[in-house]
N, C-alpha and C positions, 0 to 999 in steps of 0.2 A: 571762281570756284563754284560749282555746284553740289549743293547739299541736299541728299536724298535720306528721307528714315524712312522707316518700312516696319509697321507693328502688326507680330501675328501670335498667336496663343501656340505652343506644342503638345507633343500629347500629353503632355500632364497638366496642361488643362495652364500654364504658366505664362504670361504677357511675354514676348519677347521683343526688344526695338535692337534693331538691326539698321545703322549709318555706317554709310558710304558718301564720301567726297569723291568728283568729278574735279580732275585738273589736269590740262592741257590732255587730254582725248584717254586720261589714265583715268581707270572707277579701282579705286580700292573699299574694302572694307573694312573700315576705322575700329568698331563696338561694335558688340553685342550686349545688352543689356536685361536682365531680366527684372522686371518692375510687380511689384503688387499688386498696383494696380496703375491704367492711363489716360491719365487726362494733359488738356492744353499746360499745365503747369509741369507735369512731371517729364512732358516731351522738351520743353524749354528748357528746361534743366538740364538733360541729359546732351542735350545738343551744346550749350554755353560751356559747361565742364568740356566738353569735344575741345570745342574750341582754344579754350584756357589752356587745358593740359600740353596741348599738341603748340600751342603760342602760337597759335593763327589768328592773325589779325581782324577783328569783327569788318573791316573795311573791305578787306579780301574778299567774302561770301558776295554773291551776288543770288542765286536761285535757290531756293527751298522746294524739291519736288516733294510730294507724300502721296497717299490717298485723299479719296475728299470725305475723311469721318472729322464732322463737325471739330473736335476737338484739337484735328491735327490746323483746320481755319483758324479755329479760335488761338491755337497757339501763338499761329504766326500774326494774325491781329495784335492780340493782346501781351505778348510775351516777345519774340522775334524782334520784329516792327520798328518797338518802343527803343531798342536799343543797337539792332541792323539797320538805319533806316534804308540802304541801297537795295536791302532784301527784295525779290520778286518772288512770290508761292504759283507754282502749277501744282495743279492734281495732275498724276500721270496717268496716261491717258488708259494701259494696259490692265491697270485697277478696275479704270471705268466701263472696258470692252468686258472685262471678264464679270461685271456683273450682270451684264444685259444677256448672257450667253446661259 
């Protein structure tokens, strides 16, 4: 299973985290969540509830895609990690091209 979030602001100016699981070649979209605010804790959160709710097995997860803002790292360091240990993090790559552009 592949695990992608994706956090972006809307126009009202509101955090939005947006996950999608990746399984067997299917991307659905699990949440949408809108946060106060986000950091490596409140992403960790929202993704382990994902998981809970739906009784997905933490063994299951193998890939963590996101951007590379610090916090979405730190998540999967500090947060993720400790308790997926099979977890792999990419930043995906589409994030990265569209900054340089």
């Amino acid at each position: 299973m592949i695990i992608i979030i994706n956090e972006t602001i809307d126009n009202c100016l509101r955090n939005i985290v947006n996950t999608f699981f990746t399984f067997h070649q299917n991307t659905k979209l699990v949440l949408v969540n809108f946060l106060e605010y986000v950091n490596n804790l409140t992403i960790g959160r929202v993704l382990l509830l994902i998981l809970i709710n739906y009784n997905i097995s933490f063994s299951l997860s193998r890939l963590f895609l996101s951007n590379s803002a610090a916090y979405m790292k730190k998540c999967y360091r500090e947060v993720l990690k400790l308790i997926i240990s099979q977890l792999i993090y990419i930043p995906y790559c589409a994030y990265i091209i569209n900054l340089i552009e």
